[in-house]
N, C-alpha and C positions, 0 to 999 in steps of 0.2 A: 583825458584818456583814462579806461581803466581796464585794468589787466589783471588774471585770474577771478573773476568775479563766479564762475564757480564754486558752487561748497566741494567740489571735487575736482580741484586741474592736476591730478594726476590723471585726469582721461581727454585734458584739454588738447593734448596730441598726442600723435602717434608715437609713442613710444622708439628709441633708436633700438637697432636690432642687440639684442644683446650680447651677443660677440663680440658687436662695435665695442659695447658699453666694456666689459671684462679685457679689450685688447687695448681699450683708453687708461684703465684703472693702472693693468700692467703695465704700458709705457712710462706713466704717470712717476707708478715705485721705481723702476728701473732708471728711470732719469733722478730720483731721487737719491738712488743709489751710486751714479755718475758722479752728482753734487759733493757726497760725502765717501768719494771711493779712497782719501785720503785715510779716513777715521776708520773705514772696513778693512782696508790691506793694513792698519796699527795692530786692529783686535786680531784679526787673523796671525798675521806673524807673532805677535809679540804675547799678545793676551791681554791687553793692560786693560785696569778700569779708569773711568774717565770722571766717575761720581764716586761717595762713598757711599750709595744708596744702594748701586749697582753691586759694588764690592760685596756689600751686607747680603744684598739678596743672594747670593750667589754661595754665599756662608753660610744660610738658612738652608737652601736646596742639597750644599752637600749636605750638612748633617741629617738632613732627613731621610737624603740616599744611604748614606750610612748606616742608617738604624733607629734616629732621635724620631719618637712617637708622632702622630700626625697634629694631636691635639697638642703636644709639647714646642711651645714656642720660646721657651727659654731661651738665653745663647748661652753657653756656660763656661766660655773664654772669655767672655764681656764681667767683668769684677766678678773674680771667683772667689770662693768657692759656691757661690750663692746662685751666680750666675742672673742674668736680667731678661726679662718676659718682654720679645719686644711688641710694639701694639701693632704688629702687621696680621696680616693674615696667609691660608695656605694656597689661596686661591689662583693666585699669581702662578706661585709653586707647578700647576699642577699641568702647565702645556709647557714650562720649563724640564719638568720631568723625563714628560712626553720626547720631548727634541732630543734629552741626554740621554735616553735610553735608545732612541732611534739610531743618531749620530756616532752613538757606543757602537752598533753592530758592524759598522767600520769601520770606524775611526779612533786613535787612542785618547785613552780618558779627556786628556789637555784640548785637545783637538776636536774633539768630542763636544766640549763647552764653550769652545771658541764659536765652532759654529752654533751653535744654541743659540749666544749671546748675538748674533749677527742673526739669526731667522728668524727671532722671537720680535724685536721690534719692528724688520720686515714686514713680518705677518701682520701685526697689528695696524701698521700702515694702511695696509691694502684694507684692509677691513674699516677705517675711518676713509679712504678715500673713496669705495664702495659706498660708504656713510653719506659721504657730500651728495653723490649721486640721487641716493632716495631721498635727503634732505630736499634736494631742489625738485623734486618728482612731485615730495607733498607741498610745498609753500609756491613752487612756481609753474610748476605741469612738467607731464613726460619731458617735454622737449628741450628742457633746461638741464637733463639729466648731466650732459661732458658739462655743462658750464659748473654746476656744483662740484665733479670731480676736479676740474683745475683750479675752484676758490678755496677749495681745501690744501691741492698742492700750493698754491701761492699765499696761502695764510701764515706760512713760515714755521708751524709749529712742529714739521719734521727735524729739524735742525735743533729744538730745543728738548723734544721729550722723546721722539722717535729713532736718533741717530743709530747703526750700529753699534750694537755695543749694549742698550739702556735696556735695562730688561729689570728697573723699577716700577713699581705701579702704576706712575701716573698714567701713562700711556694708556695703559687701559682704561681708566676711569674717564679720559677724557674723549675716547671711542663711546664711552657707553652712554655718556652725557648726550653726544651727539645724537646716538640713537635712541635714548630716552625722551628726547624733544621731539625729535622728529616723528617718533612713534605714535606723542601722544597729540600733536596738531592735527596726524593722519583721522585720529580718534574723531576729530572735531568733530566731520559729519557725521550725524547719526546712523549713517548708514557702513559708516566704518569702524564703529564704536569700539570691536573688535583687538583692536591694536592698542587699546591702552590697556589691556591684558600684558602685553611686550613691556612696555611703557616702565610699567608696576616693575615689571621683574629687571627690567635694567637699570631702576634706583634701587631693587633689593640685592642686585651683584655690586652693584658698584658701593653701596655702605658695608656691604663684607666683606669688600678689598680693603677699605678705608674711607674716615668720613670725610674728605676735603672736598667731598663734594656737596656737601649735606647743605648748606647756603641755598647752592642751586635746588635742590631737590624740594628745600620747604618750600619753596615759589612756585617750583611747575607742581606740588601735588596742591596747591591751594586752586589751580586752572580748573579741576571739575567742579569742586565746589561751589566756584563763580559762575561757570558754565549751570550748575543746577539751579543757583540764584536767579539769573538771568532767563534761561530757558525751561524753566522747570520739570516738566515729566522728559522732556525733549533728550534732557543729560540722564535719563535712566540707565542709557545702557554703558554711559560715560562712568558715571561712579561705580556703578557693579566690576566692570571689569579693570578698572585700574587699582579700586579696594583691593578685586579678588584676586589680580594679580601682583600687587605688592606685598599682600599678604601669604598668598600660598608661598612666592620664591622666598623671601626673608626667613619665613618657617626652616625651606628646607636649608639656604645658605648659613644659617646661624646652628641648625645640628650638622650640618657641613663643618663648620670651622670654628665651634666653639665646641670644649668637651664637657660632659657633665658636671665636673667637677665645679665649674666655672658658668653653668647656667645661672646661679642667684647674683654672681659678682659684679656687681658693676664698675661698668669702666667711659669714663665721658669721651677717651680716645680713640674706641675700637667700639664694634660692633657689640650689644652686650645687652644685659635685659634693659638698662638705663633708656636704650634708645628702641629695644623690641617691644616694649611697654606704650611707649606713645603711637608709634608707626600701627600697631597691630589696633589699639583700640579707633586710632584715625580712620584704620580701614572697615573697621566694622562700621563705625559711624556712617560711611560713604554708603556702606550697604543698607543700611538705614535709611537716611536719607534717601534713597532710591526711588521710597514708598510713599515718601512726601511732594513728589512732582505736581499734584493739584494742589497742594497748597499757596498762600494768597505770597509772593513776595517779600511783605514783612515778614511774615510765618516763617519760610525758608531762611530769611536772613536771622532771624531770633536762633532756630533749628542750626544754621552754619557756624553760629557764634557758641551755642552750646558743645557741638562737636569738638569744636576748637579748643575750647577751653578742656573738656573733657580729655581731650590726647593730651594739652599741656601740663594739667593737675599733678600726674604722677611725677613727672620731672620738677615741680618745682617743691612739693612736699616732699619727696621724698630722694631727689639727687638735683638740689639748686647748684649745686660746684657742676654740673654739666651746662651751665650757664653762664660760666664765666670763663675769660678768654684761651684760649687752646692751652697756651703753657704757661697758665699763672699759676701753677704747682712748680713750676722751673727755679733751682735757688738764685736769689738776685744775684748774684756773685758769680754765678756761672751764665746768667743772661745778659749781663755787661762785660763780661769775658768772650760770651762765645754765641750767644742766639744771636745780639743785636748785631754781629758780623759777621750774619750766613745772607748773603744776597738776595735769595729768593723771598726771605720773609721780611726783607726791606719797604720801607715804605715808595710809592712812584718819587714824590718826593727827596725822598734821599738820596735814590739811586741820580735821579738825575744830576747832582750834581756830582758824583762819581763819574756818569756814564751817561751823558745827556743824548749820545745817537740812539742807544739801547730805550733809553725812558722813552724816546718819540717813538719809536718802534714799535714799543709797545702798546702804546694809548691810544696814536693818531690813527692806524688803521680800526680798533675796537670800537672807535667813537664814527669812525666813517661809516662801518657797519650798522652802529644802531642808528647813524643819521638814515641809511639806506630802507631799514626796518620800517622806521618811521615813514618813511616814504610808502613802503606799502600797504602803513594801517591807513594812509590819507586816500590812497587812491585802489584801494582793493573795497570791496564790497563782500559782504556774507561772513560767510565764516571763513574767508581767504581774508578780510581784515584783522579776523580772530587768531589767525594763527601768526599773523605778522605783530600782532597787538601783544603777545606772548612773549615772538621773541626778543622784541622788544624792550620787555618789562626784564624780562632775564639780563641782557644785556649792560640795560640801563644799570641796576641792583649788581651784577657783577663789574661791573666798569666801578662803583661806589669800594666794591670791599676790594676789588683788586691796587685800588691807589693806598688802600694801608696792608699791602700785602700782595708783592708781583706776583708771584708765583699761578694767584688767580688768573692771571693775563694766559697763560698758559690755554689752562680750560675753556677760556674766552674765544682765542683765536679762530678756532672753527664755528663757533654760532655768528663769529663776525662775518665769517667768512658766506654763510648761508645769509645774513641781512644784504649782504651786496648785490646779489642774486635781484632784489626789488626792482632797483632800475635798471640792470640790464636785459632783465627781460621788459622792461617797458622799451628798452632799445632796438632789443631784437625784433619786436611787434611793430616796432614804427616804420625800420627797415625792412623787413619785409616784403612788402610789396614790389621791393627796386632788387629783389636776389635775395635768396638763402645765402650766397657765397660776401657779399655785402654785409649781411645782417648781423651773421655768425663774426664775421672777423670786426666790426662796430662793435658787436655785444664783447667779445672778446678785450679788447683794448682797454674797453671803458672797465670791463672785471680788475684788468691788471692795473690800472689805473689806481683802485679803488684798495688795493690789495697791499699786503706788507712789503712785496716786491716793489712795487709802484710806489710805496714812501717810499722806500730804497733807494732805490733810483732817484729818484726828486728831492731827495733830501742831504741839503750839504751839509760837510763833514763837520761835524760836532765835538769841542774837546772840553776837557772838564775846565774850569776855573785854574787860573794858574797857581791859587791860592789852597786850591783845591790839590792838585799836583803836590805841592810840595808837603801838605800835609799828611804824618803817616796815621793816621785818623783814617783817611779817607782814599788815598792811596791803593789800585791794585796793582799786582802784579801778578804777567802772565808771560808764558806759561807757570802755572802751579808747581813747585818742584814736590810741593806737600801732597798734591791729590795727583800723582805722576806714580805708578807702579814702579818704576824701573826705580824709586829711591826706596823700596823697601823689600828688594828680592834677596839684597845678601842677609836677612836676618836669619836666615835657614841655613847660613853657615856656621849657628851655633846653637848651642844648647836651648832650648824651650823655656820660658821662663815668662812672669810676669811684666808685663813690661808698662812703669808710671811716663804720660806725656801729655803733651796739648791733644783735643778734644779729636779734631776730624780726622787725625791718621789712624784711629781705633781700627776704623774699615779697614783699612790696606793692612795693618798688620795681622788682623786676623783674615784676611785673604790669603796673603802670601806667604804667611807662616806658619807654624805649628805654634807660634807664643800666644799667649792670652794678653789682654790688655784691662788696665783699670778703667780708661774712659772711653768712649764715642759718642760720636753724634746721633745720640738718642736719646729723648727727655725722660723716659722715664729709668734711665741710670744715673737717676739724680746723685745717687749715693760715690758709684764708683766715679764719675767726673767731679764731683766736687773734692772727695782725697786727691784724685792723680792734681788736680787744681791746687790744692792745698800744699801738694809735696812743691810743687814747681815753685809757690810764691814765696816758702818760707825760709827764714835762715837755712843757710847749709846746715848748722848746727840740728836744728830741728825738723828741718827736710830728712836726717838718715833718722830722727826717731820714727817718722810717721811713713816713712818709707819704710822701715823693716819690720813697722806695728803691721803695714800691709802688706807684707812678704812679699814686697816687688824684688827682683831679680835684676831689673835694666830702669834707667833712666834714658828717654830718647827726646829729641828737643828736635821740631821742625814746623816753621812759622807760614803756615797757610799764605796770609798776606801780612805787608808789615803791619797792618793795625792787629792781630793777634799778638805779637810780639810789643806794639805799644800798648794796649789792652794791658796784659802782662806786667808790663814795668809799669804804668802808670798802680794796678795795683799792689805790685810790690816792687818800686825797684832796685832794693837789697836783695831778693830773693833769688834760688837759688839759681831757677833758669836764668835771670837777669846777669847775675856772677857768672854762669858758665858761658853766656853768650858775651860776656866780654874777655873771657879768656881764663878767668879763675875756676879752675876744677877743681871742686874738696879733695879731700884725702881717700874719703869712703868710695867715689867715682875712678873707674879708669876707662876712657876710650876706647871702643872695640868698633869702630865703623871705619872704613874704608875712606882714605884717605879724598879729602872734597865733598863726600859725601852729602845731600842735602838735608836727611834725614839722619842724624847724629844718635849714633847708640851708646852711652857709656854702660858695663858692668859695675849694681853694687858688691864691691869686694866684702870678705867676709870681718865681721867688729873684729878690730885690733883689741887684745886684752892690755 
């Protein structure tokens, strides 16, 4: 059997009416919204944040409502008086704005953000489940349209990046993935060529948000290339329009959100000339190349290798530290304290002995997926093998960096969710003939099946190692009392003030207070996390020198999970937090938190003479 054998099965059927299509998408959010109406009616009543990513974002946006410059990304309650530039961008910002100024005309301020933070990753929902839809349009035809919007709801990644509330990045970037793939398979035919125009400009939004997508992106922009290898004049209008359009958006998103000032500066984390330097001269080469389509194979393949080398040159003469791993500028001292026990940048491995339901969760449907892909490069023909061979190789390559680093599974989830799509439309084709009403709910089953719901279900209940359990190594604990809003609302019942503590409450305190803080979870505050670090492991004696060398005001102590508190004592365990968390408070300290409290405030008093 072989199915989409078309270079075009978006015209393999009739198209569902599109009302169908818009009233399946809405059901789709709306039962999404069912799922997590727990985590909706929190943020509504309460406001709370649920990440510190969220909190941060939400602290960039007020200061910019306020008056902080558009190009000014400093936070300047994060180690002041210096204040720290953080490598996000404004872009996120700017349908956050949008909703706050909306939701302000009648709503009060508080309320006002509440629903923000509730419509913003709504919105973006619908718009990646809309996503699945033309996903399956191009790799499986019209008529696979609802099956791609319910392989995206049951890929599970609403629960992780899209809940109520998450009006961090990722969401978006992992929307724009979706339709930077899909855009550019669409491309495939010649006759479509058109949309890697789109293609372009959704790897040039989504490196202006941030680069964690940038993995994926060097693999899909290498598809024209190969496409030009391969087909030579064929891919003309491939390269032109995915050059011209990654290069015009990136032009305009980088005088978007970088200022002047900061045009020469390079930065390996954020969008910057480091990375507008290779990308730009890649795309010119593509337009280049355009011209060389009668050339012999070898010719083109010397010509592809040139290019290549050409966009990488300037990166490696002139910014090689962009080539080495994301946060090996991170002090080792605070990456054994505090990176190697943030979850997301876990290895699969690790996690799963932590969290072995979650690890299969994560893998076994992403590998179902690419097994599924694979299925349609074997049995698809034309350039409907080409686009399955695609995402295939993404997958493959993402399933690789995602097992030293979950957080990729994330981004994953939806292109897995498009390889599924393979055999059940060879399902649906077989059935067929015996009913639509047959076919549809066959193709359906086998979708769920295949899907993270369907390990769910199928999958028994998984628990860490007992060894594993009693280690506080390894150990979580949930719920978080440390990333819980409601342990850091009374600090606005005192005075403003610097405040020295462990690393991920940074966010919630400058969320919910008017205090500044020495550290957060942000790598390039290497500075102020490594002091508040420093304060907490050293003698009391010498914790109040390097505490009033840094004019902190408060000591707060609050243990994410127990391995930041092992973490901690293992490296100092005299130190001061170590001493106060067994009940010895210095002299210079006096407790001003509310009694139980999770998140422990002490006041430093003023030097005794």
């Amino acid at each position: 059997m072989s199915f989409s054998v078309s270079s075009t099965p978006a015209r393999a059927a009739a198209p569902p009416d599109n009302l169908v299509f818009a009233l399946f998408v809405l059901g789709a959010l709306v039962l999404s919204l069912v799922f997590q109406q727990g985590r909706l009616l929190d943020v509504w009543s309460g406001g709370g944040f649920y990440d510190t990513d969220d909190a941060m974002r939400m602290v960039q946006v007020r200061d910019l409502l306020a008056g902080q410059g558009w190009y000014d990304l400093t936070q300047y309650r994060l180690n002041p008086p210096q204040g720290s530039i953080l490598h996000w961008s404004r872009i996120v910002d700017i349908p956050l704005v949008i909703l706050l100024k909306f939701f302000g005309l009648f709503l009060t301020p508080d309320l006002a953000e509440r629903a923000a933070r509730i419509v913003f990753p709504t919105l973006v929902l619908a718009v990646l489940l809309a996503g699945g839809g033309f996903a399956a349009r191009v790799f499986a035809g019209s008529a696979m349209r609802l099956f791609g919007v319910f392989a995206v709801f049951c890929c599970g990644v609403m629960f992780w990046q899209f809940p109520p509330g998450r009006v961090d990045h990722h969401s978006v970037q992992i929307t724009l993935l979706l339709f930077a793939v899909a855009t550019l398979a669409r491309a495939f035919d010649p006759a479509q060529a058109r949309w890697a125009a789109l293609s372009g400009a959704c790897v040039a939004v989504s490196l202006g948000i941030g680069l964690e997508n940038l993995p994926f992106f060097t693999a899909l922009a290498a598809a024209p290339g190969l496409a030009f290898l391969l087909r030579g004049a064929e891919a003309r209008g491939l390269l032109r329009r995915f050059g011209g359009g990654l290069a015009l958006a990136l032009i305009a998103v980088f005088l978007l959100t970088v200022g002047a000032q900061r045009w020469r500066v390079p930065a390996c984390d954020a969008l910057s000339i480091s990375w507008m330097t290779p990308a730009l001269i890649g795309a010119a080469a593509y337009f280049l190349l355009s011209f060389a389509g009668n050339f012999s194979r070898a010719g083109r393949a010397v010509l592809l290798v040139l290019a290549g080398a050409a966009a990488l040159a300037p990166v490696v003469a002139l910014w090689p530290d962009c080539l080495r791993p994301p946060y090996a500028d991170v002090d080792p001292v605070l990456k054994t304290f505090w990176m190697d026990h943030i979850g997301e940048n876990q290895t699969l491995a690790q996690n799963y002995v932590i969290a072995p339901g979650a690890a299969v969760l994560m893998a076994v449907p992403t590998l179902i997926g690419l097994a599924c892909a694979l299925f349609g490069v074997v049995v698809g023909r034309g350039v409907a093998r080409a686009r399955w061979l695609v995402l295939a190789v993404l997958l493959a390559l993402g399933f690789v960096a995602a097992c030293a680093c979950l957080r990729i599974f994330s981004s994953l989830a939806p292109l897995a969710a498009v390889g599924l799509l393979a055999p059940v439309d060879a399902v649906r084709r077989a059935l067929a003939p015996r009913g639509k009403l047959l076919a549809g709910v066959a193709a359906s089953v086998a979708l769920l099946a295949g899907s993270s719901f369907g390990v769910a279900l199928a999958m028994p209940e998984l628990e860490p190692a007992p060894e594993a359990k009693a280690s506080p190594d390894l150990a979580w604990r949930r719920p978080d009392p440390c990333i819980d809003s409601a342990s850091y609302r009374y600090l606005d019942d005192h005075k403003p003030g610097l405040v020295a503590g462990p690393i991920s409450p940074g966010s919630y305190i400058l969320a919910h207070s008017a205090m500044r803080a020495l550290a957060a979870p942000y790598h390039r505050n290497n500075a102020g996390n490594l002091a508040a670090l420093n304060i907490l492991r050293a003698a009391p004696p010498q914790a109040e020198i390097l505490a009033r060398k840094a004019g902190v005001d408060y000591v707060l102590l609050c243990w994410a999970t127990p391995a930041d508190a092992a973490a901690l004592r293992a490296l100092s365990p005299d130190g001061l937090a170590a001493r106060v968390e067994d009940g010895e408070i210095p002299g210079w300290l006096r407790e001003v938190s509310p009694e139980g409290a999770p998140a422990r405030l002490y006041q430093v008093l003023p030097p005794s003479d």
